[in-house]
C-alpha positions as CSV (number, residue, x, y, z in Angstrom):
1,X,105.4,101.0,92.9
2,X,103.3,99.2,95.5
3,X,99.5,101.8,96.1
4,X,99.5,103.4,99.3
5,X,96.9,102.4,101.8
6,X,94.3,104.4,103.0
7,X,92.6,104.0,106.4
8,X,88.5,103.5,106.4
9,X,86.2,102.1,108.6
10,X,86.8,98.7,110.0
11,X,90.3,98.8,109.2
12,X,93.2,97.5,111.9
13,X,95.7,100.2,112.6
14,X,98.8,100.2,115.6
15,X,98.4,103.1,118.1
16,X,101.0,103.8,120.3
17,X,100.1,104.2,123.9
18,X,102.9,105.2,126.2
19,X,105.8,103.0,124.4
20,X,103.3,100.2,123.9
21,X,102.2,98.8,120.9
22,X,97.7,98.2,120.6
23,X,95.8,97.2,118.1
24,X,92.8,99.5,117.2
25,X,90.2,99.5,115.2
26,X,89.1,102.6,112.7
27,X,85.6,103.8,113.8
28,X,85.6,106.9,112.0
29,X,87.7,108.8,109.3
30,X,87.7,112.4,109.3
31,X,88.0,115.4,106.2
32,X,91.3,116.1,107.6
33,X,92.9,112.9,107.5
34,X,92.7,112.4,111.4
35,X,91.2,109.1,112.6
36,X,88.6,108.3,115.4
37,X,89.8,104.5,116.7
38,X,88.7,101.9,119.4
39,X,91.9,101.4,120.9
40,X,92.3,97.5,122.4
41,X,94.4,97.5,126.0
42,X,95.1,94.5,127.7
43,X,92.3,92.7,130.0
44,X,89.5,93.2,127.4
45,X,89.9,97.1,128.5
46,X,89.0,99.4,125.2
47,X,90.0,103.1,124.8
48,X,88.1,105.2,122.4
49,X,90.6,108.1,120.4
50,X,89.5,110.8,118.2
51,X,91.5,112.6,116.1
52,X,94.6,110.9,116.0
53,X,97.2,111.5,113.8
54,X,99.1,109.2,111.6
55,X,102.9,109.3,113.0
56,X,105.2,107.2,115.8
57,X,104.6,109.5,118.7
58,X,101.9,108.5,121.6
59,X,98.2,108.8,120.5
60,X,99.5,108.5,117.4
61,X,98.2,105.2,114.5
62,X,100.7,103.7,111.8
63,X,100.0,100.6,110.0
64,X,100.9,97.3,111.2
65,X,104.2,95.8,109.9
66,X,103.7,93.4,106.8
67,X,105.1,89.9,108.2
């Protein structure tokens, strides 16, 4: 059984932002599990996000598909 991944710092994670898909970076773990990210939008716009959750809803981070 493959080791499951756990976010840290400078890790990539997906965020989803009103049905779209953004990169972010993880600036920030915290004691509950919850992550603080730099979220990357479109035209060099970033978006910072604390506290998100791990999940599919919006706000929320997963891990990018394997390809």
């Amino acid at each position: 059984m493959a080791e499951q991944q756990k976010p840290s710092v400078g890790r990539i994670v997906h965020v989803d932002d009103h049905g779209d898909t953004r990169p972010a970076i993880v600036v920030g773990v915290r004691s509950d599990g919850s992550l603080d990210l730099t979220v990357f939008r479109p035209y060099g716009e970033t978006m910072a996000l604390a506290g998100a959750k791990q999940g599919e809803s919006n706000g929320q981070w997963r891990w990018p598909e394997r390809v």
